[in-house]
N, C-alpha and C positions, 0 to 999 in steps of 0.2 A: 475756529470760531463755531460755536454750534448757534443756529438760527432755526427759529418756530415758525413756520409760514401758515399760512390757512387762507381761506379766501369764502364769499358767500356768505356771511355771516347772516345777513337779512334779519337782524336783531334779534336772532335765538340768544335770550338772553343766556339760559343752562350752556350755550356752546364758551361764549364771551367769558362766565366765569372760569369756565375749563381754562382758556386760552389766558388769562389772564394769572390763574393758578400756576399755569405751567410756564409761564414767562420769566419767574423767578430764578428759573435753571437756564434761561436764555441769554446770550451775548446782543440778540438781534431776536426782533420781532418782526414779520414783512407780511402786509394785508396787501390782497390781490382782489381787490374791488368788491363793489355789491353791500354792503354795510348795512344800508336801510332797504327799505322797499319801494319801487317805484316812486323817488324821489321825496319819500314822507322818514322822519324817523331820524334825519340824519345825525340831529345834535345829540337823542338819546341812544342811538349807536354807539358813537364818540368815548358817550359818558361812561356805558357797559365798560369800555377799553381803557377807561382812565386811569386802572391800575396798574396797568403797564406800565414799567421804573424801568427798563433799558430801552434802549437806541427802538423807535418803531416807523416800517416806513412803509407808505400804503401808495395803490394807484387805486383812481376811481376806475370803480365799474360803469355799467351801463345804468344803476340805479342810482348815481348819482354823478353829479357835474363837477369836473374841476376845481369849476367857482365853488359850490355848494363844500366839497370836501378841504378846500384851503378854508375857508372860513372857518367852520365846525372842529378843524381837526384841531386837542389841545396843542397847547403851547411845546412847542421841542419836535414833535410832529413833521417828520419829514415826509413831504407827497410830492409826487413823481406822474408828468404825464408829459411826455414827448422829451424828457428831460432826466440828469444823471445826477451824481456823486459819488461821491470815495467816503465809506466808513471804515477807519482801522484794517485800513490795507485795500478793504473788497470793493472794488466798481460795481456800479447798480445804475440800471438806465428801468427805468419806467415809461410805462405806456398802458391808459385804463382806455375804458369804454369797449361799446360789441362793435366787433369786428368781424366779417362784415356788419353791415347795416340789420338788424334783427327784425321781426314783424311785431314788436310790441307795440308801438304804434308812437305817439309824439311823447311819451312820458319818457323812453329809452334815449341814450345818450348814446351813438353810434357813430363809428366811422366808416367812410368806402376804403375798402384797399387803396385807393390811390393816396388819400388823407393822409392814414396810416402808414404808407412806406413814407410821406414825406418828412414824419417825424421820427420814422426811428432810423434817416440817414442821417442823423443829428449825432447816434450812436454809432462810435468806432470801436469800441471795445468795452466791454463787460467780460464780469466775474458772472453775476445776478441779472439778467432779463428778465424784468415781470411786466407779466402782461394781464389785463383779464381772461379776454380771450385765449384759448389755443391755438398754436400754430394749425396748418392744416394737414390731417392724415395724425395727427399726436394729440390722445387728450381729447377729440374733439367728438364724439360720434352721440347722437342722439337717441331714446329710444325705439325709435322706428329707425335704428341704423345707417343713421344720414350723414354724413363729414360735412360738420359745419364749421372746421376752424378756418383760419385766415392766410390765406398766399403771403400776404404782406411781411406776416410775423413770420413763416413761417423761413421768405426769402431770407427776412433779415438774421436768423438763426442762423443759418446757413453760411452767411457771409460773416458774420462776427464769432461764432462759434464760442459764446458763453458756456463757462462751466455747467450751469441750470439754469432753465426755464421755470417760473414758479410761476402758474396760471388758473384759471379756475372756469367760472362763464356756465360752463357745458354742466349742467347737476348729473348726468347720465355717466360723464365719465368721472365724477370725482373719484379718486383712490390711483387713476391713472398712472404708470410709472415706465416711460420708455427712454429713448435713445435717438436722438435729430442729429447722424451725425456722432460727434465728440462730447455732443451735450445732451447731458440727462434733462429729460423733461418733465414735471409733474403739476397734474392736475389735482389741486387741494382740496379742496371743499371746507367745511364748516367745522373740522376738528384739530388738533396739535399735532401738527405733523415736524418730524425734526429731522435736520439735516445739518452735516459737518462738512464745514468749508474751509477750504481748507485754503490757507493766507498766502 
């Protein structure tokens, strides 16, 4: 299965046509939060995306809610937060929002570590873990060289041992590309990134 993942989008719309261009050569399209910006934008986020004609399945970021992203997302639109599926073979357990709790202030959609491990004990086995955030020590380091990913993902990695991690969150580490473990982890950011999955 080859899948296009990306994550951050923040309504660049020149990124959205890219991604939607190159979705045509895609089996699987997988968005890793962040769509709008601080909670504004979400339905014409959505719209940028609506070209998308295969299987597309997204978790909210920190810039938008659950609620917010079920609503908005078109129709076929499969989102993902604390929560799994089986597409054509591949398990995908989803889990959005910042991880930990970020200093953006009330507008952010954040979980505590504790939050977060209790939904992704929901997950026994994946193919596909996406998360927004990074795990921590992978993906995650800011440009004042700080590790801000999350114990929680980074436990549950650890213990379920997914093929890949497909994350985003951190803009510092987008391009990110390491090893948790058995599983390849990468941090997306806002362009067509592809990857072969293998069934």
């Amino acid at each position: 299965m080859r899948a296009l993942a990306f994550s951050d989008l923040h309504m660049a719309r020149n990124r959205a046509a890219d991604l939607v261009a190159a979705s045509t050569r895609a089996d699987l399209v997988i968005g890793a939060g962040d769509f709008c910006n601080m909670r504004q934008g979400l339905d014409e986020a959505m719209q940028m995306l609506s070209g998308i004609a295969v299987p597309l399945v997204l978790v909210p970021g920190n810039a938008e809610s659950i609620e917010e992203l079920t609503a908005a997302a078109p129709e076929g639109v499969h989102v993902l937060h604390g929560t799994g599926m089986t597409l054509d073979g591949i398990r995908l357990f989803g889990l959005g929002y910042g991880v930990p709790p970020t200093p953006f202030g009330g507008w952010s959609c954040d979980l505590t570590e504790a939050e977060a491990a209790e939904l992704l004990d929901r997950c026994e086995v994946a193919d596909i873990l996406i998360t927004h955030s990074p795990p921590k020590g992978h993906g995650d380091v800011t440009s004042q060289g700080v590790s801000v990913g999350s114990v929680a993902i980074r436990d549950a990695v650890e213990r379920i041992q997914p093929g890949r991690v497909f994350c985003g969150h951190i803009h510092d580490s987008w391009g990110y590309r390491g090893a948790l473990g058995r599983t390849q982890v990468a941090n997306l950011g806002p362009k067509v990134n592809w990857f072969e999955i293998a069934l």
